[in-house]
C-alpha positions in Angstrom: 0.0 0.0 0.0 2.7 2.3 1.1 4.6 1.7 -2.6 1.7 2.2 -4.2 0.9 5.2 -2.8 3.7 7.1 -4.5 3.5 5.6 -7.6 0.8 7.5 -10.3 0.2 10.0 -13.5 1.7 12.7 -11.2 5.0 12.2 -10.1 5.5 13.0 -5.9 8.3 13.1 -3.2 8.0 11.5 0.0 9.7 14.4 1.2 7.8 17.1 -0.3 4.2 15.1 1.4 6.4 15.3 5.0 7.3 18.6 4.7 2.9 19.0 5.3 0.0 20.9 3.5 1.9 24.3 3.5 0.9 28.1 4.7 -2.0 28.2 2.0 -4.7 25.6 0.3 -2.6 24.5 -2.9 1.0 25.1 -1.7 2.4 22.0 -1.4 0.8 19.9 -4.4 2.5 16.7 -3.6 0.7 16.7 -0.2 -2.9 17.5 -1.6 -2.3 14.7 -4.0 -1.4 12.3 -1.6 -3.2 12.5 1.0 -6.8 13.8 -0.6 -6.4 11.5 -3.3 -4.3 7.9 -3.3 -4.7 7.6 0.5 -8.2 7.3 0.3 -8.0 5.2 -3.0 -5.5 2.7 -1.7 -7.7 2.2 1.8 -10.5 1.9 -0.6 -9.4 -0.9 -2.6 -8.2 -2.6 0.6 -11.2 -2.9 2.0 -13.0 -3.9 -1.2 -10.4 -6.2 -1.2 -10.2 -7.9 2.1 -14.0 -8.3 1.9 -14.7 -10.1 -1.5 -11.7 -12.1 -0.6 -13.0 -13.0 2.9 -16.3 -13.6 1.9 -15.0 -16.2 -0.7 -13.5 -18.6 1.8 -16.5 -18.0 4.2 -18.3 -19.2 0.7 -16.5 -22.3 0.0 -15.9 -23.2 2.9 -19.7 -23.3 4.2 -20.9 -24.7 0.4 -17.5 -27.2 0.5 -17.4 -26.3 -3.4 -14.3 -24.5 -4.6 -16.3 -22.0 -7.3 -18.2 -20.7 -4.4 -18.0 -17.0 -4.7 -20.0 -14.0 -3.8 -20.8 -13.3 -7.8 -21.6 -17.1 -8.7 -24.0 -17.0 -5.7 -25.9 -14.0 -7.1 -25.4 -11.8 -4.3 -23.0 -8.9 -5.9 -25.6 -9.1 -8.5 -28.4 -8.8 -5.5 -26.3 -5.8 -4.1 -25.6 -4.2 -7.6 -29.2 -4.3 -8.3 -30.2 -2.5 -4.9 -27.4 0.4 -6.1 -29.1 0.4 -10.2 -32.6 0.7 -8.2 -31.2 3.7 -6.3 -29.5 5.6 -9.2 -32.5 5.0 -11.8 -35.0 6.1 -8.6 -32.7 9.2 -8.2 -33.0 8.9 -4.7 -30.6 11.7 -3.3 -30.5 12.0 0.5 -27.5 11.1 2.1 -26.7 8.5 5.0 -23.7 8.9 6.9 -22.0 11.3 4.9 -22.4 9.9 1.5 -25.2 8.4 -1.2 -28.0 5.9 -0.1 -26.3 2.9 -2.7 -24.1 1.2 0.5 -27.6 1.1 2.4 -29.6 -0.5 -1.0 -26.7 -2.4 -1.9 -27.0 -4.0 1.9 -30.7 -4.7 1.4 -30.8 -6.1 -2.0 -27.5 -8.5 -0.9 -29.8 -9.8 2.3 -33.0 -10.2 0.6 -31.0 -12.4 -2.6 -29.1 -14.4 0.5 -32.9 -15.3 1.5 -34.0 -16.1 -2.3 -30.7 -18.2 -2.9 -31.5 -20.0 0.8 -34.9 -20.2 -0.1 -34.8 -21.3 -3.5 -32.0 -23.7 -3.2 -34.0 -25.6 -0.5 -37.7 -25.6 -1.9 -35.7 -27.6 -5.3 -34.9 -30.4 -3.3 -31.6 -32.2 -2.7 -28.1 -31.6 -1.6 -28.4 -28.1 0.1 -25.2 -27.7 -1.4 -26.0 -28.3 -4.8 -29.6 -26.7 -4.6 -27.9 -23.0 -3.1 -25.2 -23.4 -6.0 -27.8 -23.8 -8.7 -29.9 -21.2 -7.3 -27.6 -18.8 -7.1 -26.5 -19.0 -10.6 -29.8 -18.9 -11.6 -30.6 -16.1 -9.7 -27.3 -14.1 -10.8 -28.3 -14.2 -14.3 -31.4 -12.9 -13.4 -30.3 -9.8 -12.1 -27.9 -9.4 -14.5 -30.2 -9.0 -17.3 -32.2 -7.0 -14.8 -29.0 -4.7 -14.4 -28.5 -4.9 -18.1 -32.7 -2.9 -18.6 -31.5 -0.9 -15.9 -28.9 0.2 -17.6 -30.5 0.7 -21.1 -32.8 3.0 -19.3 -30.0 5.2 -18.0 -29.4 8.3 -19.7 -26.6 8.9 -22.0 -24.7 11.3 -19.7 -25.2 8.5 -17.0 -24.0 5.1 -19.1 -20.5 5.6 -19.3 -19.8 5.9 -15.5 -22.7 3.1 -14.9 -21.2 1.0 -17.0 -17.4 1.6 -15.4 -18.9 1.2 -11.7 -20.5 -2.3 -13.3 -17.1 -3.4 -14.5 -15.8 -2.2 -11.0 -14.4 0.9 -10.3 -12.0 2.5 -7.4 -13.4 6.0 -7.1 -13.2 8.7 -4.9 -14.6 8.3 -1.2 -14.4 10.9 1.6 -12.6 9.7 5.0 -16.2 9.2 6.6 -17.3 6.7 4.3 -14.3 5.2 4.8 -14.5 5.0 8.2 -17.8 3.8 7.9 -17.4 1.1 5.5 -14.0 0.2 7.3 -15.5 -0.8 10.6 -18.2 -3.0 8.8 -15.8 -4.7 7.1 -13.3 -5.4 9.5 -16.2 -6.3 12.1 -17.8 -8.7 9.5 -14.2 -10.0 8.7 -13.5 -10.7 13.0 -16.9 -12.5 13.1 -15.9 -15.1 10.5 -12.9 -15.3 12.2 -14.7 -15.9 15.4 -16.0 -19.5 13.5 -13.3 -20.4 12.0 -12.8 -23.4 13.5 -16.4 -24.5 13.1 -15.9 -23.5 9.4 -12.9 -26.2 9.6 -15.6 -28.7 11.1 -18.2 -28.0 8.3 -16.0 -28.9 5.4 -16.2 -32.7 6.6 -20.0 -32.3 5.8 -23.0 -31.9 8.1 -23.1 -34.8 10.0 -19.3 -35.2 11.0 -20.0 -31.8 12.0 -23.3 -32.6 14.1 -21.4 -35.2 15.6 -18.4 -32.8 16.9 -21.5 -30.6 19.0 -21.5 -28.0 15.4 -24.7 -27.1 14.3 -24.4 -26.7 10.5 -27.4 -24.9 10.3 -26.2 -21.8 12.5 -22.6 -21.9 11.2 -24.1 -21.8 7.7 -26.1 -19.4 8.1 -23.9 -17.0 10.4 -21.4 -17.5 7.5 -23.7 -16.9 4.7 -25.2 -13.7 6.2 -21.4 -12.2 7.2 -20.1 -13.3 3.5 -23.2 -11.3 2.2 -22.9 -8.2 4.3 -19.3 -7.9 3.5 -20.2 -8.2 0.4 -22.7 -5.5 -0.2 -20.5 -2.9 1.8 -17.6 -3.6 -0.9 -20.2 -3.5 -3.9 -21.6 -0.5 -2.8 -18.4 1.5 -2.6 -16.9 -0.2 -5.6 -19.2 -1.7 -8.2 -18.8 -5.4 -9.3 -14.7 -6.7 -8.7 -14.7 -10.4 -10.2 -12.4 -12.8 -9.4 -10.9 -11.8 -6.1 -12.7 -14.2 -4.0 -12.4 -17.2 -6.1 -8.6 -16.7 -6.6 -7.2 -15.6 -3.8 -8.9 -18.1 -1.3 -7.3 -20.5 -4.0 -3.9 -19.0 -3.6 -3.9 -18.8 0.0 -5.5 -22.4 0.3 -2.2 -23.3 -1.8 0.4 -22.3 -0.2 -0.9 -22.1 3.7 -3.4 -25.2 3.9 -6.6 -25.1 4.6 -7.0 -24.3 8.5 -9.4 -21.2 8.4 -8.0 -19.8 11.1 -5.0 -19.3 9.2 -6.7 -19.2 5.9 -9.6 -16.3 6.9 -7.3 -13.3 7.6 -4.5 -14.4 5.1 -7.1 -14.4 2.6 -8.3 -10.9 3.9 -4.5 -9.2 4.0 -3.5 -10.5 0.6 -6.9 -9.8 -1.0 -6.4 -6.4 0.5 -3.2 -6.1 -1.3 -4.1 -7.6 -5.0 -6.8 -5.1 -5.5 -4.6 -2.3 -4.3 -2.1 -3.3 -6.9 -4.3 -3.9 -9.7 -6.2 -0.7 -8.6 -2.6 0.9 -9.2 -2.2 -0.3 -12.7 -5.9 0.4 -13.9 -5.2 3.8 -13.0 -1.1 4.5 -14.4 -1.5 1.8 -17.4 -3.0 3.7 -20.0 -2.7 7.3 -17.8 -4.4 9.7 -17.9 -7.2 7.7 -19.1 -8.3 5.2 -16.4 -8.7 1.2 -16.7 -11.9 -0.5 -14.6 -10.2 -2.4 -11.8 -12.3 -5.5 -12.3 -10.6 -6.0 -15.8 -7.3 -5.8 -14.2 -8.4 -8.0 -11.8 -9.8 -10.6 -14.3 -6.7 -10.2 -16.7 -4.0 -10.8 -14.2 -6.4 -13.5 -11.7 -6.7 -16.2 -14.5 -2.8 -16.5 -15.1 -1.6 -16.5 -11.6 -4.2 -18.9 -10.5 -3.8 -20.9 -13.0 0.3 -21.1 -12.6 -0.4 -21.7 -8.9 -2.7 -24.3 -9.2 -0.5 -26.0 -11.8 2.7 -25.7 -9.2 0.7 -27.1 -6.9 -0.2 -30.3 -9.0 3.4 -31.1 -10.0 3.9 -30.9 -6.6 1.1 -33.6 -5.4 1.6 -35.8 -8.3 -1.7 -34.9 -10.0 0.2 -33.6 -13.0 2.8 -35.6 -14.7 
């Protein structure tokens, strides 16, 4: 984070930000820069980060099914339609400083965790199965609901509705920030709290039952923490792919698959990827500026991919 804090379109000093703001508003450029603008971008993308990237192992660890991940589950879909509803409705009051989307985006990720929980179980089956199906379903749903949304945006409006859909790293004031930062990190400390029951539940439901776990509770503790987490990061950053399915994978890799170890590893590195790819959407092509959830997706596949292989040599799958 600190690296990429001086790295940008506008070259800085370290020594020109210590030297402070200055006597007037403006003197010391580097400082404004700094602090009023990549400070707040770089905690931004951390904390999008840590909580897609948390939620994912919460995900597969609850649904035992590596591709669980908030977007295959439907509910960044559920939370971006909650922030479409709000900018089509042009709703404009504000709630702690900033726009009403974090508060839809909340509500539309809760009420899609109850439709995936409900849905999955009324079709019969392996829970696990039924909430997979359900939520894939269910995604594509909203996304062609997000897609009329978005046809019925004004012009002026697409092109930054369409960058916030792809995921985008914007501009947040320091209350929102500290907002958004103490439901994340909250959320993140409560999955850490079940951890070990986490580690029970990947042996299935009734090896769990039989240890004094009730799957039930854990599940759905998990799946309502993965979702709130969730809808905070949507809301402040659009829709991020990729960072909860490979960077659970990565950590899973290299660490093993204890979630007490796994959970905040997941959360840290998760924290940093985005804030690296968030530094490269917004110096590769300077002064225009790249969606981060394309970076995200372009340099995800690869590394996953060349870890996963690694890892294979390693166990003998691949010969």
């Amino acid at each position: 984070m600190f690296v990429c804090s001086l790295v940008g379109t506008q070259k800085i000093t370290l020594s020109a930000v210590l030297e402070g703001p200055g006597q007037t508003p403006g003197q010391n450029l580097d400082y404004d820069i700094y602090v009023r603008v990549r400070v707040p971008r770089i905690i931004l993308a951390a904390l999008v980060g840590a909580a897609l990237a948390a939620s994912g192992v919460a995900l597969q660890a609850i649904l035992r099914n590596p591709l669980a991940e908030p977007y295959i589950l439907g509910i960044s879909s559920g939370a971006a339609l909650g922030v479409m509803t709000a900018a089509v409705a042009g709703i404009s009051w504000s709630f702690w400083g900033g726009s009403p989307m974090t508060v839809f985006a909340f509500l539309f990720a809760v009420g899609t965790v109850w439709l995936v929980w409900l849905t999955g179980h009324l079709a019969g089956g392996s829970a696990v199965t039924s909430l997979l199906l359900a939520g894939v379903v269910i995604n594509a749903f909203f996304s062609a609901v997000i897609m009329l949304m978005t046809s019925l945006i004004d012009s002026e409006q697409l092109r930054s509705t369409i960058m916030w859909l792809m995921g985008s790293i914007g501009e947040k004031d320091f209350t929102t920030l500290l907002v958004s930062s103490i439901f994340i990190i909250t959320g993140i400390a409560a999955l850490f709290t079940i951890s070990q029951k986490l580690n029970v539940l990947t042996f299935g439901a009734q090896e769990a039952q039989s240890l004094g776990v009730n799957p039930r509770a854990v599940t759905f503790a998990a799946f309502a923490l993965a979702s709130f987490i969730t809808a905070v990061a949507v809301g402040l950053s659009g829709l991020i792919g990729f960072v909860g399915l490979v960077v659970p994978h990565s950590v899973r890799l290299v660490f093993g698959p204890d979630h007490r170890l796994t959970l905040p590893a997941s959360a840290l590195i998760g924290a940093g990827f985005v804030v690296v790819c968030d530094t490269i959407a917004r110096t590769i092509i300077a002064p225009a500026q790249l969606p981060v959830g394309v970076i995200t997706a372009i340099v995800g596949g690869p590394v996953f991919l060349l870890l996963l292989a690694r890892h294979s040599r390693k166990t003998g799958v691949l010969r």
